[in-house]
C-alpha positions as CSV (number, residue, x, y, z in Angstrom):
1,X,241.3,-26.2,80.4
2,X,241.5,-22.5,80.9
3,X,240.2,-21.1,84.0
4,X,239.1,-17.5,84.2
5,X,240.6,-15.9,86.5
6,X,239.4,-14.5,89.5
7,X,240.4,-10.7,89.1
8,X,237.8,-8.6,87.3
9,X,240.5,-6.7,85.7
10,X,242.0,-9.7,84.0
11,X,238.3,-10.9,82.7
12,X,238.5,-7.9,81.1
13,X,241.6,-8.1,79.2
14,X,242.1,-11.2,78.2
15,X,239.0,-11.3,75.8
16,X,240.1,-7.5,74.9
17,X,243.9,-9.3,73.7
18,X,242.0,-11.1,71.4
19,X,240.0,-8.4,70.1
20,X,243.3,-6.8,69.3
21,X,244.8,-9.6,67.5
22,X,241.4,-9.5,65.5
23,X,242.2,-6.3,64.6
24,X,245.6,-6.5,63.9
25,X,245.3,-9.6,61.6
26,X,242.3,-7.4,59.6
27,X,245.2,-4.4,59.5
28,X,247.5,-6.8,57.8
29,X,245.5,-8.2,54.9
30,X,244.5,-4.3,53.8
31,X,247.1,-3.9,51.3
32,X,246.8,-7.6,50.0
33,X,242.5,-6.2,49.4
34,X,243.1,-3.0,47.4
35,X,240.5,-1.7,44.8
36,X,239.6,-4.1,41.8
37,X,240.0,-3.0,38.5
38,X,236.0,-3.2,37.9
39,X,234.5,-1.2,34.5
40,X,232.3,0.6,37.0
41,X,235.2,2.1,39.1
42,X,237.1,2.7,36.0
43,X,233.8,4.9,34.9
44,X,233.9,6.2,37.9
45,X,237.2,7.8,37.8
46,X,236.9,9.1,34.6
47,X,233.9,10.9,36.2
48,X,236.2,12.2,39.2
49,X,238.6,13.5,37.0
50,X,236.2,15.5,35.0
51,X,234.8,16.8,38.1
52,X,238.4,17.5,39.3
53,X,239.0,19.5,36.3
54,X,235.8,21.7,36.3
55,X,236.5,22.5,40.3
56,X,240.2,22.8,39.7
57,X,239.0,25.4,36.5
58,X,236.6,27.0,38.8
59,X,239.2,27.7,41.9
60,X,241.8,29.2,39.5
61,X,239.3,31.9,38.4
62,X,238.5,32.4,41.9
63,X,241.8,32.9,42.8
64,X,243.0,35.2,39.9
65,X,239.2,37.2,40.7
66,X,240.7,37.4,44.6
67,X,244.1,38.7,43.3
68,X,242.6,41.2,41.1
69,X,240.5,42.5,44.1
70,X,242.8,42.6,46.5
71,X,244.9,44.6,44.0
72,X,242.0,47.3,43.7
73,X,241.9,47.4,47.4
74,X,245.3,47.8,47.6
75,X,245.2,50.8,44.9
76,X,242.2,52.4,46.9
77,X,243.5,52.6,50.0
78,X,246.9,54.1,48.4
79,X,244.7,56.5,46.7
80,X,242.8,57.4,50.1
81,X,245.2,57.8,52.7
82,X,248.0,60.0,52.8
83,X,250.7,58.6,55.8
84,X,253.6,60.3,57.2
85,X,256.0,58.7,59.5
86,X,257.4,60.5,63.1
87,X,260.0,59.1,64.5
88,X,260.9,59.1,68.6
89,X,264.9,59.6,69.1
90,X,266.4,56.7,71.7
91,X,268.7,59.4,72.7
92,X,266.4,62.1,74.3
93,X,262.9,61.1,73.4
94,X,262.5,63.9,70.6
95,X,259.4,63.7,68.5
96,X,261.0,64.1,64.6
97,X,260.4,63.4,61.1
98,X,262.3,63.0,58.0
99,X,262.0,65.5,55.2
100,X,264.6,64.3,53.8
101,X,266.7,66.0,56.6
102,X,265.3,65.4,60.4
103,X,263.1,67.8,61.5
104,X,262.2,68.2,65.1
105,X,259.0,68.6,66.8
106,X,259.2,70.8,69.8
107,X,255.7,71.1,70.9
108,X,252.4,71.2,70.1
109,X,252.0,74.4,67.2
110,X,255.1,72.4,65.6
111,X,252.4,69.6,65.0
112,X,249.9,71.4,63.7
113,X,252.2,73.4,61.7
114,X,253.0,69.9,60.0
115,X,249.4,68.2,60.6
116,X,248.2,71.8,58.1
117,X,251.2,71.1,55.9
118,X,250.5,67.9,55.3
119,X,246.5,68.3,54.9
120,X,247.3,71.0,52.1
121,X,249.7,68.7,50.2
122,X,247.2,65.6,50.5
123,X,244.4,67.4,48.5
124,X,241.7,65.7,50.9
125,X,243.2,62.5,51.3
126,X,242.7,61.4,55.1
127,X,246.2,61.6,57.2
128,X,247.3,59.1,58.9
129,X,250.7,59.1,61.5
130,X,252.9,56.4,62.5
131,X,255.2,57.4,65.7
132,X,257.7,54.7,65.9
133,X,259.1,54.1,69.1
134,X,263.2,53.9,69.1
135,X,264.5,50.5,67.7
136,X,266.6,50.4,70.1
137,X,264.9,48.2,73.0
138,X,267.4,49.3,75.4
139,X,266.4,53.2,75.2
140,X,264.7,54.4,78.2
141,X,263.0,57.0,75.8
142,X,260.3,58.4,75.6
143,X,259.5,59.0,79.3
144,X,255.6,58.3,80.3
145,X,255.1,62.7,80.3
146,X,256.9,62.7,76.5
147,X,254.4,60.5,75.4
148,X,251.3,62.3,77.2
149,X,252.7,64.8,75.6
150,X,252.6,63.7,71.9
151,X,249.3,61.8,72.8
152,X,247.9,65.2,73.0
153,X,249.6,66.8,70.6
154,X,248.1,64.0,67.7
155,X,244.6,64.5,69.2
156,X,242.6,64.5,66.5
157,X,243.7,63.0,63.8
158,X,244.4,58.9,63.2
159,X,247.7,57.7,64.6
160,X,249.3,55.0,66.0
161,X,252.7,54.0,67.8
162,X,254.4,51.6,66.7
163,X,256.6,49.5,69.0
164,X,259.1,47.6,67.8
165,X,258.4,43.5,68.5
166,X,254.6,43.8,68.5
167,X,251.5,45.7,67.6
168,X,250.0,48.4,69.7
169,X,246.8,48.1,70.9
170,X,245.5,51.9,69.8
């Protein structure tokens, strides 16, 4: 006869063992159960895969009507902003852009020589500067004053730095 034992710990577990084996056993036979091949399931599928259709139908049309706004977005914002990227030189920290040969920005009438340049070729469009920061992540440049510096001198208008290996927080 089987004697329980005197442990608490091993009350526990040995009616928990057969619990398992329960369980296990029920596991097994699963596959051997499977759905019958009833006319009510087989109406019941045919059903589903009506309803599958219709959503399926329903998504696509969603999904072209999400394309085709994105694409209008897209087109708007194009149409609305007018961008120009400066560019900060890893060799001496010099603010300059590319038009197509590099022009450099000195100081702060430089900028709003460009910043009135730019707003008369934009024909109301609102501006919109990148400042890229040198790709090469060795470059001491720009010093903490250079960047002060063209902090001030963008003042005004929308801009952003852009640092290569993540997004600013500005």
């Amino acid at each position: 006869m089987i004697q329980l034992p005197k442990r608490s710990v091993t009350r526990f577990f040995i009616p928990l063992i057969d619990v398992l084996i329960l369980l296990f056993c029920v596991f097994l036979f699963l596959p051997m159960v499977g759905q019958g091949d009833t006319p009510d399931s087989s109406l019941i599928t045919k059903a589903d895969t009506a309803d599958k259709l219709k959503i399926a139908d329903s998504t696509s049309q969603l999904l072209k009507e999400i394309e085709k706004l994105r694409a209008e977005r897209t087109e708007a914002f194009k149409g609305a902003v007018f961008s120009r990227v400066l560019e900060i030189d890893s060799t001496n920290g010099e603010l300059f852009f590319r038009n197509p040969d590099k022009s450099i920005l000195k100081n702060k009438d430089d900028v709003s020589s460009l910043i009135n340049q730019d707003k008369l070729s934009s024909k109301g469009k609102e501006l919109f500067y990148m400042v890229l920061y040198p790709r090469d992540l060795d470059s001491s440049y720009p010093t903490r004053g250079q960047r002060e510096n063209y902090e001030r001198w963008l003042n005004g208008i929308v801009w952003s730095f852009d640092f290569p290996g993540f997004i600013s927080n500005r």
